[in-house]
C-alpha positions in Angstrom: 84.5 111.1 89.7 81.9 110.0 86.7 83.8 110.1 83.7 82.7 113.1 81.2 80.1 112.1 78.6 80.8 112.1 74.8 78.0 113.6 72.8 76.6 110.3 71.7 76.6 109.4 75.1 74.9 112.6 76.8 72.5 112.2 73.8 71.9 108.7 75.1 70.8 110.0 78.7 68.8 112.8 77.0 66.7 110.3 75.4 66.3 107.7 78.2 65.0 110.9 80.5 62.6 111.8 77.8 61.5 107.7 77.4 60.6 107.6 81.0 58.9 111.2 80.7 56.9 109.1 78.3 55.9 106.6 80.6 58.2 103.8 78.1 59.9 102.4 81.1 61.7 99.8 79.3 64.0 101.4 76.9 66.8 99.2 75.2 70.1 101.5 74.5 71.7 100.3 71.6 75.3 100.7 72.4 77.9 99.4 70.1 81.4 97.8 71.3 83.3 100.9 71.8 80.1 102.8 72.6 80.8 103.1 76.6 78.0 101.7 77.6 79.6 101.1 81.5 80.0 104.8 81.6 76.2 105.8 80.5 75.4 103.1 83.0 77.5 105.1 85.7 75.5 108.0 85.3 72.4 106.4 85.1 73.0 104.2 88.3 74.7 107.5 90.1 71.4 109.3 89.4 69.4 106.5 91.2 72.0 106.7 94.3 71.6 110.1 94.9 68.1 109.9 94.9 68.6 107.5 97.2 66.6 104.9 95.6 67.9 101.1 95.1 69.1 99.7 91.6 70.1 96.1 90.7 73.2 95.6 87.7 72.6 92.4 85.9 76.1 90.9 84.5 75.4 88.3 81.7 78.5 85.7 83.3 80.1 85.5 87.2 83.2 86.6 85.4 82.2 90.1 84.3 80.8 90.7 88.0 83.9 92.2 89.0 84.9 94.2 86.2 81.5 95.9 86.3 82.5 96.6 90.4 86.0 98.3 89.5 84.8 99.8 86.5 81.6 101.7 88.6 84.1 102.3 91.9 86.6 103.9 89.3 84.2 106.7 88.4 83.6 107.5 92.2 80.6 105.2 93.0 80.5 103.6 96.1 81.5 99.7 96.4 78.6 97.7 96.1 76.7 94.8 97.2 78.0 92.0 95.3 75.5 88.8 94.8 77.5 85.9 94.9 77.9 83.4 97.3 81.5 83.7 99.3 82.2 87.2 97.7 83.7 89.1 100.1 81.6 92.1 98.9 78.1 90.5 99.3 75.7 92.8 101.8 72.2 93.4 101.1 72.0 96.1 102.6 73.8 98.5 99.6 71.6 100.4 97.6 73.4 99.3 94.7 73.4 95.5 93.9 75.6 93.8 91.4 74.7 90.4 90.2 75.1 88.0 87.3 72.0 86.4 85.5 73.3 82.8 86.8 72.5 83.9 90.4 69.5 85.0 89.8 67.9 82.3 88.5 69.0 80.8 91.9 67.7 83.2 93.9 64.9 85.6 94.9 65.5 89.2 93.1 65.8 92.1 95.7 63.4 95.2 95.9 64.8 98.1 93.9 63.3 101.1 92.2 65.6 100.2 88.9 67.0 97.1 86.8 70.0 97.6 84.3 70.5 94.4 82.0 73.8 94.1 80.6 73.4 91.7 76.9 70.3 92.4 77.1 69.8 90.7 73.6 69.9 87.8 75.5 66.4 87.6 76.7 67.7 85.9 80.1 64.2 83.6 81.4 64.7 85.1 84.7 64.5 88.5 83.7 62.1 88.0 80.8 59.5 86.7 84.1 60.2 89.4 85.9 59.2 91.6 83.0 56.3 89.8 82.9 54.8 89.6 86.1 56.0 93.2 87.6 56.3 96.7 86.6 59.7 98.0 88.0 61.7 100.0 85.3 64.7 98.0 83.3 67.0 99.4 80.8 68.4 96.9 78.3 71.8 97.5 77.3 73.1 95.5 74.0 75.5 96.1 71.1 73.3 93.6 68.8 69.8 94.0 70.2 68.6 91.7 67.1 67.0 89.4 68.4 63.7 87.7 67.5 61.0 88.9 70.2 63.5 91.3 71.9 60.8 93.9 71.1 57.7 92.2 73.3 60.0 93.4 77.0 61.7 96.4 75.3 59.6 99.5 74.1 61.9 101.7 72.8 64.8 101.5 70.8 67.0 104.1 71.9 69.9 104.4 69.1 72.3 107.2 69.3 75.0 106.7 67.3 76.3 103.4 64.7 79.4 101.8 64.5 81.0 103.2 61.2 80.0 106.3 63.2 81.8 105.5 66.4 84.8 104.4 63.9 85.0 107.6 61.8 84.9 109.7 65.1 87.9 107.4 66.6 86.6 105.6 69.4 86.6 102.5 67.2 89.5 101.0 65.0 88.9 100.6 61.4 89.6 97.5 59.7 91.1 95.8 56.8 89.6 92.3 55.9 90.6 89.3 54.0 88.6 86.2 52.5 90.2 82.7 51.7 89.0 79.2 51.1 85.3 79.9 52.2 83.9 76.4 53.4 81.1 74.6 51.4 78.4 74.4 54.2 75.8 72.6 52.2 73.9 69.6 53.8 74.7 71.1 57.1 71.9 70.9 59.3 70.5 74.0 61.1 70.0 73.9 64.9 67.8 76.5 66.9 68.2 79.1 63.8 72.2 77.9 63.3 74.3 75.6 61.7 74.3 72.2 64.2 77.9 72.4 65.6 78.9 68.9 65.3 78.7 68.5 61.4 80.0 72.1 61.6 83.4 71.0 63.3 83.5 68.3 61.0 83.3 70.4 58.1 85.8 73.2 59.5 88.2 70.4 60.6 89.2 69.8 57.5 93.0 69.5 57.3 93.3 72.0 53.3 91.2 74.4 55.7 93.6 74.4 58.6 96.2 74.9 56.5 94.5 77.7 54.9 94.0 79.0 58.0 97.8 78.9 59.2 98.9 79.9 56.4 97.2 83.1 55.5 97.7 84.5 58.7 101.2 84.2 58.3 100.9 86.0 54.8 98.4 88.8 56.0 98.4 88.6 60.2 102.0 90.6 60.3 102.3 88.8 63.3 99.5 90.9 65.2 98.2 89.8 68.7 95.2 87.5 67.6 92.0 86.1 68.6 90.8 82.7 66.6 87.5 82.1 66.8 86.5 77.8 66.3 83.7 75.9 66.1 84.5 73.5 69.2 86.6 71.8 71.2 88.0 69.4 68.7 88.1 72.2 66.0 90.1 74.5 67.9 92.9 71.7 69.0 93.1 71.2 65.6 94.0 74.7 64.8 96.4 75.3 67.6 98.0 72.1 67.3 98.7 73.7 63.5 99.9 76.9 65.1 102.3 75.1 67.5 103.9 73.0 64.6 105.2 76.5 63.0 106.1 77.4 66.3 103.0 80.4 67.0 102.8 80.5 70.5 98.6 80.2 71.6 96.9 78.6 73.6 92.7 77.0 73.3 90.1 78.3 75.7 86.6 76.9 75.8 83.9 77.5 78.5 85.6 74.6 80.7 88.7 77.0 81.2 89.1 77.3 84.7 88.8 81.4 85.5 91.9 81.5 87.1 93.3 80.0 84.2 92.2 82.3 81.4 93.3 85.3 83.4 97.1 83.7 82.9 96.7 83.2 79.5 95.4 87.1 79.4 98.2 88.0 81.4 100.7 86.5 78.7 98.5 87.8 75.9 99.0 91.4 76.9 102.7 91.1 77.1 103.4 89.2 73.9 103.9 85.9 75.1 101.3 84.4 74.2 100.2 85.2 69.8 97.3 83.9 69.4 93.8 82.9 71.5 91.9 80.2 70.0 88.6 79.8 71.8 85.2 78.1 71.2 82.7 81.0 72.5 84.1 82.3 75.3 85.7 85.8 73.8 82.6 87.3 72.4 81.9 90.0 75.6 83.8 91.4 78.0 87.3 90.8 76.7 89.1 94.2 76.0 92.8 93.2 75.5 94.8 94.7 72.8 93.4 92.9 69.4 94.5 93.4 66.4 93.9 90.6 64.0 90.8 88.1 64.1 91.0 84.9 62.6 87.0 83.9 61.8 86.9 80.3 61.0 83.6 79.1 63.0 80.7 80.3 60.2 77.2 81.5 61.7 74.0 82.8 60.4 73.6 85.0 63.6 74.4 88.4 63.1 74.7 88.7 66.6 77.4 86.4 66.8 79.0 87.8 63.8 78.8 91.5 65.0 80.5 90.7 68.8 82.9 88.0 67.0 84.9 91.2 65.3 83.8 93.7 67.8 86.1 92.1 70.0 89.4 93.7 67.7 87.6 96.6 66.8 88.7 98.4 70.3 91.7 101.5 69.6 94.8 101.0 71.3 97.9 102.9 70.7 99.9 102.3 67.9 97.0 100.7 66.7 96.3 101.7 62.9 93.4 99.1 61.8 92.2 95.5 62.7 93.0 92.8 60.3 90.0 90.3 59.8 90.8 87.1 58.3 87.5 85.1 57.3 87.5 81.5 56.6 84.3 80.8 57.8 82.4 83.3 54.7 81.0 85.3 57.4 81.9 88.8 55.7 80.3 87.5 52.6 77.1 86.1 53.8 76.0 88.5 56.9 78.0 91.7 55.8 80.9 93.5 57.3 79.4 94.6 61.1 79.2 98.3 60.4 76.6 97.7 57.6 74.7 95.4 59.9 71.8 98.2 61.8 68.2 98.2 62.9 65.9 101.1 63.6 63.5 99.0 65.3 63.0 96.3 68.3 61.5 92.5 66.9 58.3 92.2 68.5 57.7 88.9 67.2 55.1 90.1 64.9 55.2 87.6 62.0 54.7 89.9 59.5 56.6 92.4 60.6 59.2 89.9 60.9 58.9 89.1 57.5 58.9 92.3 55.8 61.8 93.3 57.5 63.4 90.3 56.5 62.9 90.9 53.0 64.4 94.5 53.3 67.5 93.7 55.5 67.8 90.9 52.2 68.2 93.8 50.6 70.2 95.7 52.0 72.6 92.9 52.4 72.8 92.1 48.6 72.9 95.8 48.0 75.8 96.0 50.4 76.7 92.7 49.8 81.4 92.6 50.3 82.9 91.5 47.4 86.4 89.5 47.1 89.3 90.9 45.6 90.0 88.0 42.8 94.4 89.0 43.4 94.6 89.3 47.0 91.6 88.1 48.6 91.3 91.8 50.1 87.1 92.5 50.9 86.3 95.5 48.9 82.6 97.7 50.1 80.2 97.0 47.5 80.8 100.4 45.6 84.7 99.9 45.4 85.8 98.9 42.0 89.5 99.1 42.0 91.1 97.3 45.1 92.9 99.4 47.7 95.6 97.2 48.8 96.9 96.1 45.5 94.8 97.8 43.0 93.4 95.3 41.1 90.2 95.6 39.1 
């Protein structure tokens, strides 16, 4: 049984009919962590079924392949054909095909009428060809479709509803956020549009920061189920080493995990055993555990980074009152908090286009720009004069 539709979510349907009525084949949905983009995609892929056309789910990682599976066969669709060698699912022959980006760069894409793209913001080469070089229909889906070109395979931004939207209507948790010992990143080289990670982990390993770090989620953390995001390998050892000396149970995950392995760690996560997650990239999509603190120390200048860093504690469980965001990397400060982070339109790679809109999301940032409680350290909104948590002007 598909799961009902929220408005924002019908709306999202409504508007991907009328795209194709249009003859804009390519849509990208703009769906926000706690948007339900997995049910939209239901519907949409259940339509295809029972027209009995073919339709291909791209997964951005192997790991998500499966979750994708349950989550679909949950809402009554039938198992589908899985595309991964040994899975015990793989058969060609199902009209609906499940596959993650990895595979099929290995191998040749099957004939369907339809092609979902999960992360869409990713711009995956294999897909980005395809685009290219065919016309069959894809739907992006992506929480931060802000990427630079994203707008040359996409052509139409379909945007139903925001994230302080999706947080005031309570499908999102609010948060509460803190700033403390914001690292001085100058001299640090910049990489492929971010800061090189090496000099980075250098930088961040520094032993007043790692303190810091400790230390002020101990103040403000109230002992919350956490994730700790680092800048690598060596970083994050540092930090859980510091953890383990006050005797905070965690344990460091970096894309050499072993599967197997992180689904014990999640195990233990969910039932308390294990406090805090410290991981080097590996938590940014498709985790969904109870979160409800975020340590930030690994800074960025990608918003996309920044926006599905936080999304991961910004999911509502019970009990759950608001996240607690503790920044040590001056994320908040110099990208914004993520529900003041938007776009109404697709990059197309246009250089002045890029550049104008540059200059007004500059703007907007400064206009919107967090500022520091100078008692607490609590992040006010721009307008806020008088701190809420201790009231300090």
């Amino acid at each position: 049984m598909l799961y009902k539709l929220h408005d924002h979510q019908q709306k999202a349907l409504d508007e991907l009919r009328v795209s194709f009525g249009k003859g804009l084949k390519r849509p990208m949905l703009y769906a926000s962590v706690g948007y339900g983009k997995t049910v939209v995609a239901a519907h949409i892929v259940t339509g295809v079924l029972d027209k009995g056309k073919r339709v291909l789910f791209v997964a951005p990682y192997t790991a998500l392949i499966n979750q994708t599976a349950r989550s679909f066969m949950a809402q009554g669709i039938p198992q589908p054909g899985i595309m991964q060698a040994d899975h015990p699912w793989t058969n060609p022959g199902k009209r609906l095909q499940i596959a993650s980006v990895q595979t099929l760069a290995r191998r040749e894409i099957p004939e369907v009428d339809l092609i979902i793209v999960d992360e869409a913001h990713l711009q995956y080469s294999v897909i980005c060809k395809l685009m290219d070089n065919t016309d069959i229909p894809v739907i992006g889906l992506s929480g931060s479709p802000f990427s630079k070109g994203l707008g040359k395979y996409y052509n139409n931004l379909i945007h139903t509803t925001s994230m302080r939207q999706l947080i005031d209507d309570g499908f999102l948790s609010d948060y509460v956020a803190y700033s403390h010992d914001k690292p001085n990143l100058t001299g640090i080289k910049t990489v492929a549009g971010d800061y090189h990670e090496g000099q980075l982990g250098e930088r961040m390993s520094d032993p007043k920061l790692i303190g810091c770090i400790v230390d002020t989620w101990l103040k403000n953390g109230e002992n919350r189920p956490t994730i700790c995001f680092c800048v690598n390998v060596a970083h994050a050892e540092f930090v859980g080493a510091e953890f383990e000396r006050v005797n905070i149970t965690n344990v460091v995950i970096t894309g050499k995990t072993p599967i197997e392995e992180r689904e014990v760690y999640f195990d233990q996560f969910k039932k308390g055993n294990i406090k805090i997650l410290v991981n080097v990239g590996t938590l940014v999509a498709g985790f969904d555990s109870d979160v409800r603190c975020i340590i930030d120390a690994a800074p960025t200048k990608s918003d996309i980074r920044h926006v599905q860093k936080l999304g991961r504690g910004l999911r509502t469980a019970k009990g759950k009152d608001h996240l607690i965001i503790l920044d040590h990397a001056g994320n908040l400060v110099n990208l914004g908090f993520p529900d003041d982070i938007d776009i109404d339109k697709l990059d197309t790679g246009n250089k002045q286009e890029a550049a104008e809109r540059k200059e007004k999301q500059a703007q907007e940032k400064k206009e919107k720009e967090p500022k520091e409680c100078g008692k607490c350290h609590h992040m006010k909104k721009a307008d806020e004069h008088e701190c809420s948590k201790c009231g300090f002007t």
